[in-house]
N, C-alpha and C positions, 0 to 999 in steps of 0.2 A: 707137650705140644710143640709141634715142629713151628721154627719161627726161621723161612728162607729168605724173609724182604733184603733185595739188591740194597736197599735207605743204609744210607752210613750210620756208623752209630752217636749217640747226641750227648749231650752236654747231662748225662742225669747219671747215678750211684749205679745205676743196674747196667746201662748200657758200657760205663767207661771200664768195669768190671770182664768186659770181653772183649777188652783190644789184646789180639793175642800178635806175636808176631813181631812187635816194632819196640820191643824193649830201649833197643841200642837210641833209635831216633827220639825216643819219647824223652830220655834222661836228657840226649842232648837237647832239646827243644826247653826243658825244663830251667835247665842249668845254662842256656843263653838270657829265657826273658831274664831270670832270675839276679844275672850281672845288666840286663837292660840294655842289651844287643840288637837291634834289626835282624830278625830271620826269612832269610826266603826256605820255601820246602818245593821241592819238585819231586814229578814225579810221572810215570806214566797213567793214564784214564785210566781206574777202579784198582787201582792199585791206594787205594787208603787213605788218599791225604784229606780228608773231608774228615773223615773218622777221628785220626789222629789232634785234628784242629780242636773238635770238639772235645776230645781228651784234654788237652790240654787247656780250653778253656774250662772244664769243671776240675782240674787239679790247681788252679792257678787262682782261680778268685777268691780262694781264703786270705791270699795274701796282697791283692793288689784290684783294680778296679778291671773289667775283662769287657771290651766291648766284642762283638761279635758281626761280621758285616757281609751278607753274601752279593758277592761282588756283579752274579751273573746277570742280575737284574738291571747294570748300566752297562752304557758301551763308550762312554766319554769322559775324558779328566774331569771337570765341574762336575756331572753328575756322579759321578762315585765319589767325587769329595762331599757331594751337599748331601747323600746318602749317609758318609759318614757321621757329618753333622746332625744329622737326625738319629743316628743310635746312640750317639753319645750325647743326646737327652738336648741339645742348641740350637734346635727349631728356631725363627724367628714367634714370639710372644705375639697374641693379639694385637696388643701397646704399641710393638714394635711397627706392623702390620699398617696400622693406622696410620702411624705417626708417619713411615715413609710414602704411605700414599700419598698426605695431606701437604706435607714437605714438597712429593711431587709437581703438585698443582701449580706451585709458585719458583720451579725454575727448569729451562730447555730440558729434555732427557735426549740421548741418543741413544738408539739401540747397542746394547751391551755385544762383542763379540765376545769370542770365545777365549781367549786371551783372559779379558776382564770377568768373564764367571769364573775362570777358576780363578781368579786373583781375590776376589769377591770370597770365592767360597773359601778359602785358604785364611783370610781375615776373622774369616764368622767363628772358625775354629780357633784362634784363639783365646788361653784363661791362663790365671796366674795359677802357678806352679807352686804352694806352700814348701818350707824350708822341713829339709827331709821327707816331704810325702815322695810315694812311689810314685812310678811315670804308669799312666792308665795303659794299658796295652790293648791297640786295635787287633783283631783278627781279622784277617780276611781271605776267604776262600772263593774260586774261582774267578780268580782278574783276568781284565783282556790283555795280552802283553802289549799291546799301543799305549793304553790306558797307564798300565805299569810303570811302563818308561817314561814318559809327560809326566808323572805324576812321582817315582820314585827317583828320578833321570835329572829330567830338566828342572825341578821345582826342590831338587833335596836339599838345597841350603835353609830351603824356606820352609822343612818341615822337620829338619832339623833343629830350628827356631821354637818348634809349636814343644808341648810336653806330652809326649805320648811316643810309644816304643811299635815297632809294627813287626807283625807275622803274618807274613803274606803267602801264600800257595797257587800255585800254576802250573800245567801243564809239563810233561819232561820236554816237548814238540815246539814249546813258547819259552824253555830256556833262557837261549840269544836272544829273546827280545824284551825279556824282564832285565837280563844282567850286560845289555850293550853298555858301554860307557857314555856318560859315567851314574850311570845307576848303580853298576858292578860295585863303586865306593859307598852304597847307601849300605847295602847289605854286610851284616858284620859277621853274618855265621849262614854259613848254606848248609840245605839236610836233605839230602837223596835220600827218594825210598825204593827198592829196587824191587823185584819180583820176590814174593814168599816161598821157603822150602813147603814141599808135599806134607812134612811133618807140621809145618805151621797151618797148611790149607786148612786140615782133618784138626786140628786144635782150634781152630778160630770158627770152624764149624759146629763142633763141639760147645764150644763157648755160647752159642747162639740158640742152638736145638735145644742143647743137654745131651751130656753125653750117654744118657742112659737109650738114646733118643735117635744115635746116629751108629748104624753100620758100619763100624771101621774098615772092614776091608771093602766094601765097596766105597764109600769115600777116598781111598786111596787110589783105586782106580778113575773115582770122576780128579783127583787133585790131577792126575797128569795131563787132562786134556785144559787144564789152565793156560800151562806157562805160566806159573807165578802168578796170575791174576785175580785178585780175591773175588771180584765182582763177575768174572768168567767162570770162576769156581762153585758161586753160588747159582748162579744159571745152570750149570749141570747140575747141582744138586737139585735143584727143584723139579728139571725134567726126570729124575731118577725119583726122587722121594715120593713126589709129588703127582706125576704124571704117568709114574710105573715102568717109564723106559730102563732098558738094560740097559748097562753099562758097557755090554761090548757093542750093542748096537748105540751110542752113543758114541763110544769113541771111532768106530767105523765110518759115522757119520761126520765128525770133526773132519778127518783125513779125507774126507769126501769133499767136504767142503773147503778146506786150505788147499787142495787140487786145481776146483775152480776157482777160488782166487787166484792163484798164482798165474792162471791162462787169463785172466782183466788187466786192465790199464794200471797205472799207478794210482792216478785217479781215484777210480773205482775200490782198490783197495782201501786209499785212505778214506775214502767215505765210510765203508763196510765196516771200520778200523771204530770209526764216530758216532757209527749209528749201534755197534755191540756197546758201545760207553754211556754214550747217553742218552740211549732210546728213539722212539721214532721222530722223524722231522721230514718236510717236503722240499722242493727245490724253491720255494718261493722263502723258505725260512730266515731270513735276516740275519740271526744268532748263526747258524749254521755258515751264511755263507762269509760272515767275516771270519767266524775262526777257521776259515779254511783258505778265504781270500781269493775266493770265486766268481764269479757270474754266474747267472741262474741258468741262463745253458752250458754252461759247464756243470752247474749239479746236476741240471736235467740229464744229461747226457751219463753220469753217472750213474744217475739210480738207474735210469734205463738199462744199463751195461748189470746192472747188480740183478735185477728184475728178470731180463732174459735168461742168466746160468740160472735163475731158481733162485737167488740167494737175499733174496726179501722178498716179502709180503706187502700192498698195494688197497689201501681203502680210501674210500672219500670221508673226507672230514665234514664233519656235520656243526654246519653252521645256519645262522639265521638270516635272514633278509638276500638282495639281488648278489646274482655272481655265481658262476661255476663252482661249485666245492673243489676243494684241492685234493690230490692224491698224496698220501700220509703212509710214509715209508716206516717199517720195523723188522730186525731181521728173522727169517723164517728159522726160530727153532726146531723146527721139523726136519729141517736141511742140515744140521748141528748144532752145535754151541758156541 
């Protein structure tokens, strides 16, 4: 049975069984937690790092405690710290709950700024550290680089302090903004993952399908219109396996389409660049417009630019109660891959 899902693969026996490809990165990531290093991993979108975390959280918790943290869900230091604190099991208790409401009643509060939540939440994470035990290692996959830097930057003396080792992963694009100084001295081991050879594409599809299951030579033909990109790779395969397109009429199509990109804005590209990574989004999107650092007439103006050559697709999002529905951009694989 053909299995094309884009989903990275996860922390379980069957899935980590088909990381194909990232040998080299896998040992090093191995052999940093293992001496109790900070690692950043980067990398370009669908190029693997999500995969690889996961790998590396199911080969690692025989030996040490593995917290797991997806990062995309906050957009602020205090919340990704108090996020953390909730997977690592340090919720405030009921008890606790009580106790400081009740506390509250009988002295001024002032509202908390942002300063003092993370300083708040950085306290709640601390625990005593047994003589010999292993340091828990947080994962964490897809941080904002703002977030990164307040958080691995300005506050690294003080998590330094805490017992717990980090592997964190971000973007090749948010780099500079994970490793500015002096974050750059939090991180003791960095791990590039660069684009896959054609031979790895057709293996790691292999790994996925079954090879009994995948036409090598025409997976050799969808590997080229990758560039390296695993998560571009499996989108041709799915229009090819899946949808019955040929492969020269898919790679004709490719080239059809990096044409009219090339006649868009820069703009326009990097958006088209965001929305093949990770899926559809509108101008009004929040996520989208910080990781890009836009205004919404600037994304508007964008998708619009992408819209007119052909090179996305345009629905209303279906929502409940007053208000216009949004237009919900996705790129038109009809136009290529």
């Amino acid at each position: 049975m053909l299995e094309l899902s884009g989903r990275p693969l996860l922390a379980t026996k069957r899935d980590t069984s088909r990381l194909v490809g990232r040998a080299a990165e896998a040992k090093r990531l191995i052999e940093a937690v293992s001496r109790g290093y900070n690692v950043a991993v980067f990398g370009r979108r669908g190029t693997g790092k999500s995969s690889l975390l996961h790998w590396g959280e199911f080969q690692l918790r025989e030996q040490r405690r593995i917290v797991f943290v997806d990062a995309s869900l906050v957009s602020d230091a205090a919340g990704f710290l108090q996020l953390v604190r909730y997977r690592l099991g340090l919720a405030p208790t009921t008890a606790e709950d009580v106790r400081d409401t009740f506390s509250a009643l009988f002295r001024p509060q002032r509202p908390r700024d942002e300063l003092s939540e993370v300083l708040f939440s950085l306290e709640a994470l601390e625990q005593p550290l047994e003589a010999d035990a292993p340091w828990t290692t947080v994962i964490v996959d897809d941080l904002d680089a703002l977030v990164a830097h307040t958080v691995f930057g300005r506050l690294r003396n003080e998590l330094w302090a805490l017992p717990y080792r980090w592997v964190v992963a971000g973007d090749e694009e948010a780099r500079s903004g994970f490793l500015t100084p002096p974050a750059d001295s939090f991180f003791d081991v960095v791990i590039e993952l660069g684009p896959m050879s054609e031979d790895e594409l057709v293996a790691a599809l292999a790994a996925r399908a079954g090879a009994e299951a995948v036409d090598v030579d025409l997976a050799r033909e969808l590997a080229e219109l990758a560039d390296g990109n695993p998560r571009r790779f499996l989108a041709a395969a799915r229009e090819a396996f899946l949808g019955g397109a040929d492969a020269r009429e898919l790679k004709a199509a490719r080239i059809e389409q990096l044409a009219r990109l090339k006649e868009l804005s820069e703009s326009a590209r990097n958006l088209f660049a965001d929305l093949e990574a990770r899926g559809q989004a509108s101008a009004a999107d929040e996520e989208l417009l910080k990781r890009l650092g836009w205004s919404r007439q600037r994304a508007r103006r964008a998708f619009d630019e992408l819209e007119e050559a052909g090179l996305v697709v345009a629905q209303a999002e279906v929502r409940q109660g007053p208000g216009r529905p949004r237009k919900v951009y996705s790129v038109d694989f009809a136009a290529g891959v």
